[in-house]
Residue frames relative to the residue before (quaternion, step in Angstrom):
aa qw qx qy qz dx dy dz
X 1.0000 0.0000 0.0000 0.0000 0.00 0.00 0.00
X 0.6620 0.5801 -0.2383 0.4104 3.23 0.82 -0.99
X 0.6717 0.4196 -0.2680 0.5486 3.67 1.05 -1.35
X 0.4805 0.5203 -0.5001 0.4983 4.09 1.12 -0.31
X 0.8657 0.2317 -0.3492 0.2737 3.50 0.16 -0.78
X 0.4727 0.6295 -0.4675 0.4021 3.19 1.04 0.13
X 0.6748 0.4976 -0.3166 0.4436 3.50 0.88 -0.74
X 0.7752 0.2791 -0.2783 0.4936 3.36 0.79 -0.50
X 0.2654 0.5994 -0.4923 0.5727 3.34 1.26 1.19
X 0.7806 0.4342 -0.0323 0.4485 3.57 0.43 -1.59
X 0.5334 0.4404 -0.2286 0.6851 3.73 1.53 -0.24
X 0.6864 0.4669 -0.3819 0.4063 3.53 0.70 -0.35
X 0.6724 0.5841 -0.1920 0.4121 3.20 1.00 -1.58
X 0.7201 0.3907 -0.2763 0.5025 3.50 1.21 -0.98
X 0.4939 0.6127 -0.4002 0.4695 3.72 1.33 -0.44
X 0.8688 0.1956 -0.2623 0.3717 3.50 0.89 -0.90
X 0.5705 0.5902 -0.4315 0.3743 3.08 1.22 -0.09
X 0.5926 0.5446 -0.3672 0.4662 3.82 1.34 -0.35
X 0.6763 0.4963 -0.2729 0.4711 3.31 1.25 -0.27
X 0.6324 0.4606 -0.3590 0.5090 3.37 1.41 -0.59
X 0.5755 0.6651 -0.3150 0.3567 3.84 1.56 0.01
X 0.6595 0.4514 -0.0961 0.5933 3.33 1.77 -0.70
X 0.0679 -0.7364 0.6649 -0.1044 3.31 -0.99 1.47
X 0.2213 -0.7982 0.5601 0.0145 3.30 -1.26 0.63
X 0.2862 -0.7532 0.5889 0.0628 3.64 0.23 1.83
X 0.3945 -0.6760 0.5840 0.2153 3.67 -1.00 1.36
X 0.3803 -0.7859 0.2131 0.4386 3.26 -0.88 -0.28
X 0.4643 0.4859 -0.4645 0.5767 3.74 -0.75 0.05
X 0.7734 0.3680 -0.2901 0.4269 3.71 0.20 0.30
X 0.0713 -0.8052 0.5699 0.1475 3.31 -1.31 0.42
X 0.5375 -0.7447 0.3154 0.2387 3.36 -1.05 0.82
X 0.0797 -0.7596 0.5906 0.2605 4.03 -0.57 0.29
X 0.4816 -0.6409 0.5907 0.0912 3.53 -1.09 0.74
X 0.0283 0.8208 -0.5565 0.1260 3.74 -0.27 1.33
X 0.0341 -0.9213 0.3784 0.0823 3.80 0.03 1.18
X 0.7682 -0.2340 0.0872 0.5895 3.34 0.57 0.79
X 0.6665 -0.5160 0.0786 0.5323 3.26 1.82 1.88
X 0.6064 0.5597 -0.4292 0.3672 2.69 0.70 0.59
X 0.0625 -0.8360 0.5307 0.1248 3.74 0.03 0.82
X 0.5885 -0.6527 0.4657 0.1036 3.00 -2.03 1.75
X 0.4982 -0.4761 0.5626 0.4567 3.65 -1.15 0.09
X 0.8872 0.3679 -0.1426 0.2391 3.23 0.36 -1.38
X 0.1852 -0.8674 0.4467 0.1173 2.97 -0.38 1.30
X 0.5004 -0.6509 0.4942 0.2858 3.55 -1.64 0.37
X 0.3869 -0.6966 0.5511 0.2477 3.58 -1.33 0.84
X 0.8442 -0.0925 0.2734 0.4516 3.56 -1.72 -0.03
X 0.7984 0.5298 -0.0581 0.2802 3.42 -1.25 -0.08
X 0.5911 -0.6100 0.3058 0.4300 3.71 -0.89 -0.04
X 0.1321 -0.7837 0.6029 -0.0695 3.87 -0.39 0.99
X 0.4572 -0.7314 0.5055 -0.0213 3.35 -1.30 0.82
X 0.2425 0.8619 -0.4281 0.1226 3.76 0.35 0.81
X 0.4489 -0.7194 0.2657 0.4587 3.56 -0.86 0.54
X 0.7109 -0.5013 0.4064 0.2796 3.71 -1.49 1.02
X 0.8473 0.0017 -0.0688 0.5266 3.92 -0.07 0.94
X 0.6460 0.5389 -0.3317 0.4268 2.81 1.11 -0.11
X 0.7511 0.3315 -0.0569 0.5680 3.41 0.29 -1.54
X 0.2200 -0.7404 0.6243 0.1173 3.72 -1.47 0.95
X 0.1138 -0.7875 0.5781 0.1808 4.19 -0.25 0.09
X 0.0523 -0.8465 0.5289 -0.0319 3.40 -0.76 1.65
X 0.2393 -0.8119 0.4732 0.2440 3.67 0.16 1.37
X 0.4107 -0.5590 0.7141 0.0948 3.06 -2.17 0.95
X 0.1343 -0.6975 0.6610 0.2419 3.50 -1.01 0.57
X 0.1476 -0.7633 0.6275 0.0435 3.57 -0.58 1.21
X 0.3111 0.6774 -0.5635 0.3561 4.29 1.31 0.12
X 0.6951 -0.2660 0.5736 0.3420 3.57 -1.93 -0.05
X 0.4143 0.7458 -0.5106 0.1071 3.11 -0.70 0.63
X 0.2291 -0.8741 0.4283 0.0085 3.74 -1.01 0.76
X 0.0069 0.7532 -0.6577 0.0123 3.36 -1.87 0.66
X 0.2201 -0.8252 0.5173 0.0559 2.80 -1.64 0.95
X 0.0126 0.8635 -0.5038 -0.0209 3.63 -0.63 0.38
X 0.3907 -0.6265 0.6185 0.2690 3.94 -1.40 0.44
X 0.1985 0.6767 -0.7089 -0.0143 3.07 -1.81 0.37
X 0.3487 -0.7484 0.5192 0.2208 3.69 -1.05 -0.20
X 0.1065 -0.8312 0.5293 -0.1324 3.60 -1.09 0.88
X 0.2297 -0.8190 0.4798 0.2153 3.43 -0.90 -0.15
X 0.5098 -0.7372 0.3869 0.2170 3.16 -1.02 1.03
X 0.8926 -0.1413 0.1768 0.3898 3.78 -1.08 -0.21
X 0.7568 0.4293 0.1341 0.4742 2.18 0.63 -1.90
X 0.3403 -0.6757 0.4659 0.4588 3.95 1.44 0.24
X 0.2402 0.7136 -0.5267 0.3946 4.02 0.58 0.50
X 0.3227 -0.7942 0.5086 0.0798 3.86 -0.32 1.26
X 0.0224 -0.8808 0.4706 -0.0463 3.51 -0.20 0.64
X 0.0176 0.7045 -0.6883 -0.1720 4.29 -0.53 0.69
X 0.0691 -0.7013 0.7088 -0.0316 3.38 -1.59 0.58
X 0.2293 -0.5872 0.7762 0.0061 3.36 -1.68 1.15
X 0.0807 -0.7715 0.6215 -0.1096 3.20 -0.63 2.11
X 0.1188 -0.7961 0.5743 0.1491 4.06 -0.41 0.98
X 0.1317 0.8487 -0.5094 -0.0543 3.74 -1.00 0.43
X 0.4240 -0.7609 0.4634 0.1626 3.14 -1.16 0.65
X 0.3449 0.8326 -0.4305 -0.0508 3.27 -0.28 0.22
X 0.2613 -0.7662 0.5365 0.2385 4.18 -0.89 -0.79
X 0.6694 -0.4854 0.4864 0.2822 3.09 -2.01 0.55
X 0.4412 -0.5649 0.5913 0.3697 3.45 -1.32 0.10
X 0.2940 -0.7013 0.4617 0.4567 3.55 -0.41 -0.20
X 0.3351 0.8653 -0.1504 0.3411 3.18 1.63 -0.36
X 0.8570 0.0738 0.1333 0.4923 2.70 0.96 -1.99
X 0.2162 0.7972 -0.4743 0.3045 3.04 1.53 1.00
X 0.7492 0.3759 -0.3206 0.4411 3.58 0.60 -0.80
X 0.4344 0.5879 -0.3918 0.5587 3.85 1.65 -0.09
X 0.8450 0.2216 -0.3176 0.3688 3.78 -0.25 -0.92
X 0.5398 0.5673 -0.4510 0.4282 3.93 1.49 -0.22
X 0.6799 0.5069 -0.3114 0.4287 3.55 1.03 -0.57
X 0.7201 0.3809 -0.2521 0.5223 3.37 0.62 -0.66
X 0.8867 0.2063 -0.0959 0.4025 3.65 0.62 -1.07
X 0.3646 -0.7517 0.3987 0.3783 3.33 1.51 -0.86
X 0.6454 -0.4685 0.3426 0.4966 3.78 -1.42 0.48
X 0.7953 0.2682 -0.4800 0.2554 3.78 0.41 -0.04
X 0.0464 -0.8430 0.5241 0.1119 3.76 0.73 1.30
X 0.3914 0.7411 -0.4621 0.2899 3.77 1.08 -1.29
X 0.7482 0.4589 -0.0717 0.4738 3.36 0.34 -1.98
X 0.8047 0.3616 -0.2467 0.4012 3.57 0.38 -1.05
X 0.8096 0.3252 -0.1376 0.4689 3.38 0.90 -0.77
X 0.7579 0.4456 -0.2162 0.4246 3.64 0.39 -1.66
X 0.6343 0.5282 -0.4231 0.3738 3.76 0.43 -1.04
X 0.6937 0.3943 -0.3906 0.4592 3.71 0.46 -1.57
X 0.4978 0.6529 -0.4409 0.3626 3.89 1.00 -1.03
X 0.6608 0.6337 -0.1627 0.3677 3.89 0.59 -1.72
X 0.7692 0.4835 -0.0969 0.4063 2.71 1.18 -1.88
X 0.5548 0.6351 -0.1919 0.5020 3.66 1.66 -1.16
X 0.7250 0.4099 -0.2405 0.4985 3.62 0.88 -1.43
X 0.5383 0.5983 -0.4285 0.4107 3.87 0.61 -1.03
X 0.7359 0.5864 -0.0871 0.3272 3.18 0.66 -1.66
X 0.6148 0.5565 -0.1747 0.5309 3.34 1.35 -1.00
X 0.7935 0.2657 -0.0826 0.5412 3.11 0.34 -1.41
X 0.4553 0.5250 -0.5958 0.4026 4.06 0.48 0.67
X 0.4475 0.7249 -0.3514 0.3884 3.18 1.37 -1.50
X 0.8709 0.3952 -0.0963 0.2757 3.19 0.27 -1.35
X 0.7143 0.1003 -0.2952 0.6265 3.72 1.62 0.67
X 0.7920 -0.4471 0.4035 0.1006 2.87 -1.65 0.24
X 0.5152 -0.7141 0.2268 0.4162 3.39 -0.39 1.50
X 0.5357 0.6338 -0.3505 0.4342 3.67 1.12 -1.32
X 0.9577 0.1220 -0.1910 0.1771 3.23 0.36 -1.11
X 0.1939 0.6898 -0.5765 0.3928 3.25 1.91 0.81
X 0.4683 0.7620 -0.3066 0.3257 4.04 0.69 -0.69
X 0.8350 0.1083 0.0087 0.5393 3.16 0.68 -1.70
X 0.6899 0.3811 -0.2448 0.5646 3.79 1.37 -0.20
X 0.2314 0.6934 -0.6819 0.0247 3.73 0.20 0.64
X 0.4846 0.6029 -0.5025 0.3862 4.08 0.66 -0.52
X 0.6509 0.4750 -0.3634 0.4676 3.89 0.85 -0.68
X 0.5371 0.6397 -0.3089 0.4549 3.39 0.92 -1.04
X 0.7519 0.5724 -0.1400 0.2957 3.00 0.48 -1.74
X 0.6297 0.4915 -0.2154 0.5617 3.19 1.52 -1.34
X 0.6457 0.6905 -0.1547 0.2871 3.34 0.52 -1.09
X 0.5505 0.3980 -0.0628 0.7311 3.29 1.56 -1.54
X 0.8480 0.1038 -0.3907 0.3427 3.73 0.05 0.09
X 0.4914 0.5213 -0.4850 0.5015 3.69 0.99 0.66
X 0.6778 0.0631 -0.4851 0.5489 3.97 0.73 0.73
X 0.4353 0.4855 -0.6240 0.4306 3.50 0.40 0.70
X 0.6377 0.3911 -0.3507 0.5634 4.27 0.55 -0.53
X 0.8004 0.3415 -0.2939 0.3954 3.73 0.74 -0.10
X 0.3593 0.5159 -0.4564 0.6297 3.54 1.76 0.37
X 0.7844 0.5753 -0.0671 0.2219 3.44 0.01 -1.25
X 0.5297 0.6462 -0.2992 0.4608 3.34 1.65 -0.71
X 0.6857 0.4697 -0.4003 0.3860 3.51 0.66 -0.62
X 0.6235 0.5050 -0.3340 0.4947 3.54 1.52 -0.50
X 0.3981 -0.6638 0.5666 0.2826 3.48 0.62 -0.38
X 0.3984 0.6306 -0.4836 0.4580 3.62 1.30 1.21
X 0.1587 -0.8202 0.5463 0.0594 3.55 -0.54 0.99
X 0.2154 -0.7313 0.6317 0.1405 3.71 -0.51 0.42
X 0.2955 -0.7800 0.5498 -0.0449 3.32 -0.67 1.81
X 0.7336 -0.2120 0.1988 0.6143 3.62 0.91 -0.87
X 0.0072 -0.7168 0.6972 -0.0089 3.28 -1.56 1.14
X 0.3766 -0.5907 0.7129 0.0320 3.22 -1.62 1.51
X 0.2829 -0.5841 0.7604 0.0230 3.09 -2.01 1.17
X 0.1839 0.8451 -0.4884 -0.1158 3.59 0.27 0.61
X 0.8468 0.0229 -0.0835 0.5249 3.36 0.94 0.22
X 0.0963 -0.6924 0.7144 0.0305 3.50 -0.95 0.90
X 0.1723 -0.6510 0.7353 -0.0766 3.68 -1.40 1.07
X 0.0644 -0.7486 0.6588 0.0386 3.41 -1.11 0.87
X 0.6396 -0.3769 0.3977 0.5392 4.02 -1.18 0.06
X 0.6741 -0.5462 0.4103 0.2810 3.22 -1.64 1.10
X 0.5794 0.5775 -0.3224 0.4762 3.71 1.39 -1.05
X 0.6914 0.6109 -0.1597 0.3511 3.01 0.48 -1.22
X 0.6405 0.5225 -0.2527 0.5029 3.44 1.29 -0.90
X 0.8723 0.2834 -0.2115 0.3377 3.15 0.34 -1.40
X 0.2987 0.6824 -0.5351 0.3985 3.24 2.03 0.59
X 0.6235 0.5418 -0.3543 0.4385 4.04 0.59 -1.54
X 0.7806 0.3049 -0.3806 0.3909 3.99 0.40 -1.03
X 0.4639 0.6296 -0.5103 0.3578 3.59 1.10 -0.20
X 0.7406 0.4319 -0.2596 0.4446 3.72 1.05 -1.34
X 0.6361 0.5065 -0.4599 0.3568 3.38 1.10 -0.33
X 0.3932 0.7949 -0.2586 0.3830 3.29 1.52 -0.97
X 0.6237 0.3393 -0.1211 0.6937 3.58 0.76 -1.93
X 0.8551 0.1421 -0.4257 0.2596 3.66 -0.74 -0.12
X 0.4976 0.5404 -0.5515 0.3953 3.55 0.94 0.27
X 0.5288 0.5755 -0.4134 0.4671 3.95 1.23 -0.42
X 0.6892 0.3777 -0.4143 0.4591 3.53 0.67 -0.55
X 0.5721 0.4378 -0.5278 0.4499 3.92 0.21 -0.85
X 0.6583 0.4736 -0.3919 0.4344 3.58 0.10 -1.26
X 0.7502 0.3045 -0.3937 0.4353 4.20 0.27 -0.11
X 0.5414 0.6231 -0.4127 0.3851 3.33 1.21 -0.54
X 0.7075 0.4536 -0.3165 0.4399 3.37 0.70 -1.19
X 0.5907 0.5828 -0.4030 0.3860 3.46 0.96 -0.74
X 0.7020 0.5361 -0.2300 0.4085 3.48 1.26 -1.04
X 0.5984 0.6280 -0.3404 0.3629 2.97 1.71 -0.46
X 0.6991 0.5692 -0.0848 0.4244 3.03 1.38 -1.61
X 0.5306 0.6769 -0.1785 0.4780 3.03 1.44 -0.13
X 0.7080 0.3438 -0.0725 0.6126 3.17 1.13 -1.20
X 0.4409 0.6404 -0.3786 0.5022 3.63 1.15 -0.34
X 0.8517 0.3843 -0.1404 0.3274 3.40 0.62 -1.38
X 0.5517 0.6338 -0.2353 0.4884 2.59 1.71 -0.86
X 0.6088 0.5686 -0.2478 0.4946 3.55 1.32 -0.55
X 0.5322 0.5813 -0.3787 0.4852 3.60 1.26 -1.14
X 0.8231 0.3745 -0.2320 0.3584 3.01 -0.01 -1.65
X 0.6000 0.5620 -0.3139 0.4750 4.32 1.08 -0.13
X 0.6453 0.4640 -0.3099 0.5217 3.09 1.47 -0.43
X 0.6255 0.6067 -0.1057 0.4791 3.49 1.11 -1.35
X 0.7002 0.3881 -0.1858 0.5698 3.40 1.58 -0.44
X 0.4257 0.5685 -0.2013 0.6746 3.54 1.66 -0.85
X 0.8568 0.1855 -0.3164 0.3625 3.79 0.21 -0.51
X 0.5952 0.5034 -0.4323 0.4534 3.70 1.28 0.34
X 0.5422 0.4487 -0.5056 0.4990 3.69 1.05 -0.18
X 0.5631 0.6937 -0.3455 0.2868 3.18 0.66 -0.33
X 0.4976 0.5628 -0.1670 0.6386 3.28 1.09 -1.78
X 0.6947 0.3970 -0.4291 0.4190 3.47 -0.58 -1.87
X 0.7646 0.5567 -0.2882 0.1497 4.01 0.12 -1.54
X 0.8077 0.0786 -0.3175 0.4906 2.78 1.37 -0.88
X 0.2028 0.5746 -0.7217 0.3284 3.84 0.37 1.23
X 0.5598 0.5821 -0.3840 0.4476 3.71 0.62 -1.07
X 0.7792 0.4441 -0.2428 0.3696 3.61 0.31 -1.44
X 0.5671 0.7038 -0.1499 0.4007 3.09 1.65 -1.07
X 0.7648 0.3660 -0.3528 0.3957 3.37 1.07 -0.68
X 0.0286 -0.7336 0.6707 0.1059 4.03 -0.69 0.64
X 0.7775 -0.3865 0.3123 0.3856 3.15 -2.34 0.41
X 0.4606 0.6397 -0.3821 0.4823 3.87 0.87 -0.80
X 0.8076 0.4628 -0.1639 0.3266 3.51 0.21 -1.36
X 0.8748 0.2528 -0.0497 0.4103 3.01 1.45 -0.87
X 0.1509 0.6902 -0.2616 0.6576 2.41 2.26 1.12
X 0.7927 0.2146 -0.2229 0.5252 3.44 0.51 -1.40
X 0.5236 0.5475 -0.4953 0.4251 4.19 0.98 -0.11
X 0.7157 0.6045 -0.2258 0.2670 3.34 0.93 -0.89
X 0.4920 0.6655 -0.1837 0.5303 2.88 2.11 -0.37
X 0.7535 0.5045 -0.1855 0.3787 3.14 1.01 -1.55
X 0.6611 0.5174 -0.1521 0.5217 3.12 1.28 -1.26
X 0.6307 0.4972 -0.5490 0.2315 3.80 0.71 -0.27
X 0.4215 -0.5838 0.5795 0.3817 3.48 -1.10 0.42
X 0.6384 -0.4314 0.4574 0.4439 4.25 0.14 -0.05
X 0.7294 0.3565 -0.3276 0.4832 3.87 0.79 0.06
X 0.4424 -0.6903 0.5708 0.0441 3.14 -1.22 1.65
X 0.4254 -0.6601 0.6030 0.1406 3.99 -0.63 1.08
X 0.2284 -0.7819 0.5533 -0.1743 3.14 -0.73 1.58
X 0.0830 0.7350 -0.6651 -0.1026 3.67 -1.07 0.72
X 0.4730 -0.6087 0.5471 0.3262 3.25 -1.44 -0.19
X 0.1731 -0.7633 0.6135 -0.1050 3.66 -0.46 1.29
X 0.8633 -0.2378 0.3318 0.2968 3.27 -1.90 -0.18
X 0.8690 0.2869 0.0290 0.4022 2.64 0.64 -2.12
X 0.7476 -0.2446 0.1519 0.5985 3.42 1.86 -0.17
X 0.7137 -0.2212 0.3072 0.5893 3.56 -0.91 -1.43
X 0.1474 0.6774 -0.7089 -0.1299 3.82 -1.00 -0.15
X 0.6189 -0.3679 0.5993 0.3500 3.17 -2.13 0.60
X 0.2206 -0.7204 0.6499 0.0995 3.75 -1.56 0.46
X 0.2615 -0.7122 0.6438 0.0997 3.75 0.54 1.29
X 0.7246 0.3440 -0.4412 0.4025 3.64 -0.35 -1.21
X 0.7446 0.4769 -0.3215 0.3388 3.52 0.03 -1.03
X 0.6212 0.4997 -0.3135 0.5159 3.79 0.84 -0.56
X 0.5599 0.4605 -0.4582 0.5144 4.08 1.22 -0.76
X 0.5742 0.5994 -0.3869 0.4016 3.72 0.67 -1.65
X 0.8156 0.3795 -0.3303 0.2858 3.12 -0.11 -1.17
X 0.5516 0.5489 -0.3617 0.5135 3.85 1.42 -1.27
X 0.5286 0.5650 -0.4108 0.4824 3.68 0.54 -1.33
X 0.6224 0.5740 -0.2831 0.4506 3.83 0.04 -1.34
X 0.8849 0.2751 -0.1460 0.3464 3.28 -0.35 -1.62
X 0.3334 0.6784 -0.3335 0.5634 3.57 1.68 -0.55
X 0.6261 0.6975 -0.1943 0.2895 3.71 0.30 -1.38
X 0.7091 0.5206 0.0171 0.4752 2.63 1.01 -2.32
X 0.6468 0.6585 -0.1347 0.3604 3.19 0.67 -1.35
């Protein structure tokens, strides 16, 4: 009885100590190895992993995509107050998981990246103009995460993607921009009028320019031949008569006048 319980004493110990020997790394994560607080360089991948039984602790890193967002307020070039909601994405190294738990611990987000976020936003508003933080946040955007990747490198935190989702200026300040947008949509809106204006004004110089034209050379167009042969067409068979010295005569001038005339009309 006695040697039964010892064995299942001795089956236990090895049941748990083989179990306290085996660790399972989740994935997207890697494991740091901490031996009686002390924490290893080497770190463990995904998967099943081997560590020593009482001795060794395994503290997962999430090294996945992963993201945070936060407000603050700042000022722009132009001394032009600005609040903004800034959204980023970023990850662990796997690399440098057992580096940022040692030095900073699992809550780095908090300890390191926010004030980082908060420093770069801040910097790089500095650096444009209220008007055009408005129409260029994609620059911003870029901008604020290339010295975020250069704060960050020592942590082995990449910045995958950063969102400007909103930029707010002072209430004054706004309804100063829709006043100006206000005034310059009044000017396009006269310009074109001026445009259209002068457009027509052209149609109708050209359109006038092109009947004196016509009219000139019909004018040029008519010769003695021409009006010679209208005069034919048009006679009715009676020959214009005056009374003279010598009697009736035919009137030639008066019969051209008149074709010349009716030619005119026409």
């Amino acid at each position: 009885m006695k040697k039964k319980i010892i064995g299942a004493i001795i089956a236990g110990v090895v049941a748990i100590t083989t179990f306290s020997s085996v660790t399972i790394i989740n994935s997207g994560n890697t494991g740091v190895r901490v031996d009686f607080g002390r924490v290893s360089n080497t770190v463990l991948n995904e998967g099943v992993n081997f560590k020593i039984p009482f001795v060794s602790k395994i503290v997962q890193m999430n090294n996945k995509i992963q993201n945070v967002e936060m407000s603050a307020e700042g000022a722009t070039q132009d001394k032009q107050s600005v609040n903004y909601t800034i959204s980023i994405n970023f990850r662990l190294s796997p690399e440098k998981s057992a580096y940022v738990y040692k030095n900073v611990g699992k809550n780095y987000v908090e300890t390191v990246l926010t004030p980082a976020i908060a420093d770069a936003v801040k910097s790089n508003v500095s650096g444009y103009n209220a008007e055009t933080l408005l129409t260029d946040r994609e620059s911003l955007a870029s901008d604020i995460q290339n010295s975020l990747n250069t704060y960050m490198e020592e942590y082995g935190i990449k910045i995958t993607k950063v969102n400007v989702n909103d930029i707010q200026f002072s209430e004054k300040y706004t309804d100063a921009i829709e006043e100006k947008q206000i005034l310059e949509e009044g000017i396009k809106k006269a310009e074109l009028e001026k445009q259209k204006s002068e457009v027509e004004a052209e149609t109708a110089r050209i359109k006038a320019q092109g009947e004196a034209d016509a009219n000139k050379i019909k004018s040029d167009s008519i010769t003695d031949q021409i009006l010679q042969q209208q005069m034919i067409e048009k006679w009715d068979g009676k020959l214009p008569v005056v009374s003279g010295e010598n009697g009736m005569m035919i009137d030639f001038d008066n019969l051209i006048e008149n074709t010349t005339q009716s030619k005119q009309e026409n």
